[in-house]
C-alpha positions as CSV (number, residue, x, y, z in Angstrom):
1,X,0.0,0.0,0.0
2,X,0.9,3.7,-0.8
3,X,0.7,7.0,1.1
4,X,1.3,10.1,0.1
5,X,2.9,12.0,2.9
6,X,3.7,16.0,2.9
7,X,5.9,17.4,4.6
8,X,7.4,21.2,5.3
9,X,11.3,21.9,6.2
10,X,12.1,25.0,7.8
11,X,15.2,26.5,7.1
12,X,17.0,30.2,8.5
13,X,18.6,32.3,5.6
14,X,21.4,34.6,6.5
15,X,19.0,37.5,6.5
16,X,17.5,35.6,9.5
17,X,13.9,34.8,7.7
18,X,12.6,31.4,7.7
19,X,12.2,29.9,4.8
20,X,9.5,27.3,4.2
21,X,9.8,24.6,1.9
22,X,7.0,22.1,1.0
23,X,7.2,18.3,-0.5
24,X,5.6,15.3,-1.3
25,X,6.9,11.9,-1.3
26,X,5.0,8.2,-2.0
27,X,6.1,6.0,0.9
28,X,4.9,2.5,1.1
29,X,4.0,0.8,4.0
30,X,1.1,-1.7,5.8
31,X,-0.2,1.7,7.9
32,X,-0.6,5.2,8.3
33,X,1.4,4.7,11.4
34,X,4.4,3.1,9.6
35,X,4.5,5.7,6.3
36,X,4.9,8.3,9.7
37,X,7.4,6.2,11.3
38,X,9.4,5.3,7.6
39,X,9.6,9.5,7.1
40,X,10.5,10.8,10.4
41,X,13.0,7.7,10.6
42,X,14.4,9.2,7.1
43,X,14.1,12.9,7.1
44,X,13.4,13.8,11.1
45,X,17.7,13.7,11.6
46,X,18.4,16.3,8.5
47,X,19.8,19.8,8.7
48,X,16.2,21.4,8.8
49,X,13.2,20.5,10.9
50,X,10.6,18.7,9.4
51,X,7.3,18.9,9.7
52,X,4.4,16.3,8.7
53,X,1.4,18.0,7.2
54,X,-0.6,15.2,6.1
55,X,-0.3,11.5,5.3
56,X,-3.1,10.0,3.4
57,X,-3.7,6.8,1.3
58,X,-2.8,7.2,-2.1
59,X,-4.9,5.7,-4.3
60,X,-1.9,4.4,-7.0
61,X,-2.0,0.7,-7.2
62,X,1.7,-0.1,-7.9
63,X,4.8,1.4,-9.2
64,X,6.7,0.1,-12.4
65,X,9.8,0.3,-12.3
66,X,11.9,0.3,-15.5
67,X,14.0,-2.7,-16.1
């Protein structure tokens, strides 16, 4: 099963204003619970703060990938 999960990362420039940037990734898991778990587990350690917005079930079957 796939979710799509958005998330925000928060960033300071030099000029001191935060700077807010917004993205979507497919995650595949068994639960809502584990697509949260899989993204903090891969993004919450980064140089920015991350922030879940939403996670939802996506509704694309499979993914092909090219051979």
């Amino acid at each position: 099963m796939y979710y799509l999960v958005k998330i925000r990362f928060e960033s300071q420039e030099d000029s001191g204003k935060i700077k807010k940037t917004r993205e979507q990734f497919l995650v595949e898991a068994d639960t809502i619970g584990e697509a949260e778990k899989i993204t903090i587990d891969r993004f919450g350690t980064g140089l920015s703060e991350c922030f879940l917005e939403s996670i939802q079930e996506s509704k694309i079957l499979d993914v092909i990938f090219k051979s």
